[in-house]
C-alpha positions in Angstrom: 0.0 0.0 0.0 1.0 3.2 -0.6 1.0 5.7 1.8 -0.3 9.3 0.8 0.7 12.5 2.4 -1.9 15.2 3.9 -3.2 17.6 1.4 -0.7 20.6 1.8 -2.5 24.3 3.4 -4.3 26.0 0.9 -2.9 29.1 1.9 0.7 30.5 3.7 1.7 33.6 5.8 4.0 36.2 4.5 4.1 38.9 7.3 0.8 40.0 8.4 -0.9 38.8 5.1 -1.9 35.6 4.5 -2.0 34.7 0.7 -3.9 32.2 -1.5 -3.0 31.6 -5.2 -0.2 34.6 -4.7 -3.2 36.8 -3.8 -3.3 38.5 -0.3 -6.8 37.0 1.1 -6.6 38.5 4.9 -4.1 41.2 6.6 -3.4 40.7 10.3 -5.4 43.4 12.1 -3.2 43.6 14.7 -0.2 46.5 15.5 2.7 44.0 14.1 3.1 40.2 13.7 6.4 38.8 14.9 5.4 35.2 13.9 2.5 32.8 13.1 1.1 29.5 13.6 -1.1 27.8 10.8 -3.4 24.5 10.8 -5.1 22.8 8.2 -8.0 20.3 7.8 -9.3 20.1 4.9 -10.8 23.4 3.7 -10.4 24.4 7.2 -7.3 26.8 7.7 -6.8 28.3 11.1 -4.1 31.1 11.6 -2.7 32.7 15.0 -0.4 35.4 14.4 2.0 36.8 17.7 2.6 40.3 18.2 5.0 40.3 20.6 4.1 41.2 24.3 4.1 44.6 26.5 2.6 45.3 30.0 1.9 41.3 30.8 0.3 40.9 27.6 0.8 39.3 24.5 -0.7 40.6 21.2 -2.4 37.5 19.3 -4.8 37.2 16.8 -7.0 34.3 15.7 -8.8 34.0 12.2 -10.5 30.7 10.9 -11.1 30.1 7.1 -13.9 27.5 6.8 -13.2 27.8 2.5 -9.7 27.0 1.8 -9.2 30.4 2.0 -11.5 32.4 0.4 -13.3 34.0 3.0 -12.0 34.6 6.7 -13.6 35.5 9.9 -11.2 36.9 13.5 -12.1 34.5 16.4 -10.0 36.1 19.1 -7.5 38.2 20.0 -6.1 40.5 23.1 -8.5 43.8 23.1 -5.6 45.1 25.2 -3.9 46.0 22.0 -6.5 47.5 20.2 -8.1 44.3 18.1 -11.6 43.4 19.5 -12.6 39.8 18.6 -15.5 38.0 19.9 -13.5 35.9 22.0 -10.2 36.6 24.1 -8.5 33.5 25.6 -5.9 35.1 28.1 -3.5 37.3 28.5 -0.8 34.9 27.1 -1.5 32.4 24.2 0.0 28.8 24.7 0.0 25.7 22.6 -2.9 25.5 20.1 -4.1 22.5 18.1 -6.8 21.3 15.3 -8.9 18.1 15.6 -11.2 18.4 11.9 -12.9 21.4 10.6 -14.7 22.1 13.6 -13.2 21.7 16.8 -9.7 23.7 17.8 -8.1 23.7 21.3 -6.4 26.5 22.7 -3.9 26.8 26.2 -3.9 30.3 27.3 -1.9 31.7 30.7 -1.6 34.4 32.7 1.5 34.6 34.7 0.6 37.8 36.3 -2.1 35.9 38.0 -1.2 34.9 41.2 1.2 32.2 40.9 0.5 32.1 37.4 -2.7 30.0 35.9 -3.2 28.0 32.4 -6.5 27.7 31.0 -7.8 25.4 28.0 -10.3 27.0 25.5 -12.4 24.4 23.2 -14.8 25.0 20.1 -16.8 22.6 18.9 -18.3 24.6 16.3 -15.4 26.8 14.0 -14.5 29.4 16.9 -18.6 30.4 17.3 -18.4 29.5 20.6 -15.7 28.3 23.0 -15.7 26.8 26.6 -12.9 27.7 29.5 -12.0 25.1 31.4 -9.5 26.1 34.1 -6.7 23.7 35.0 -5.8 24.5 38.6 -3.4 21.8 38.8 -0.8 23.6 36.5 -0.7 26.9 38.6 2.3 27.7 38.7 3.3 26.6 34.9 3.7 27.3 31.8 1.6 24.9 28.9 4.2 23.7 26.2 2.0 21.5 24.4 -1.2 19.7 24.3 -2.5 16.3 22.7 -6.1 15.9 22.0 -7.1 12.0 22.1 -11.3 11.3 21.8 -12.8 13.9 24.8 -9.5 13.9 26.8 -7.2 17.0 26.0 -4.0 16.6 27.7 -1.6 19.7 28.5 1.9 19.2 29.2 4.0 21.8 31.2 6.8 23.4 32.8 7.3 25.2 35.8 7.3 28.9 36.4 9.6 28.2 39.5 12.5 27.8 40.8 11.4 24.6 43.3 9.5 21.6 42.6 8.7 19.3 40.3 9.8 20.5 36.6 7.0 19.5 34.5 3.6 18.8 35.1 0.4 17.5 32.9 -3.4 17.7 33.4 -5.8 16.2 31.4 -9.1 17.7 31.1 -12.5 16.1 30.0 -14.6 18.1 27.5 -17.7 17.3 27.8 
């Protein structure tokens, strides 16, 4: 048998534009983009661009493409720098993954927070909605990655401190 490789993105990121058939198709409303993140499934295309951080915050924005491309729509971002979305995850986005067209899974942290607490956000339903689910046992850490497996979402991660245990993992149960 031969084995086949995914179909490749239908788009890619130059910048703060991301471009389709070497035509710009969305511009990153945000002040600057540093770097991105891009996942595909299918027609689905979900891009996070980074915008660096300031005042224990970190400029992100999130934009879905249910089209290959064609059209896009902005999921979240942080208001703080000036980019209102309909969702904001936390102050500091983390590890980020696709499971299908439909459902993403997003870590977000916010260090300032007392001893520092990591969050998981899930949408069932292309960024429409999303559910918080709080992970108390990784206060105090930073997520680093997360594996999706059926309803259990496993976050991997690494300590904010100087004492203790290292890493740490939590997995949560979306129901």
């Amino acid at each position: 048998m031969l084995a086949t490789s995914p179909p490749a993105c239908p788009v890619h990121v130059v910048g703060k534009r991301i471009e389709r058939a070497g035509r710009v198709v969305y511009r990153d409303p945000g002040y600057r983009a540093v770097a991105h993140e891009i996942c595909c499934s299918g027609r689905t295309v979900w891009v996070m661009f980074h915008g660096g951080v300031a005042s224990s915050q970190e400029a992100y924005v999130v934009v879905r493409s249910g089209d290959a491309g064609r059209t896009w729509r902005l999921v979240s971002s942080e208001s703080y720098f000036g980019v209102n979305a309909p969702h904001e995850f936390d102050s500091y986005s983390g590890p980020w993954t696709i499971a299908g067209p439909s459902d993403a899974y997003f870590t977000g942290s916010c260090p300032a927070c007392g001893y520092g607490t990591v969050s998981l956000w899930v949408t069932l339903d292309g960024g429409v909605h999303f559910r918080r689910y709080r992970v108390p046992t990784l206060t105090g850490f930073v997520a680093t990655s997360l594996h999706v497996a059926g309803d259990d979402v496993t976050i991997l991660a690494k300590s904010m401190l100087r004492v203790g245990p290292r890493t740490r993992s939590a997995t949560v149960e979306i129901r």
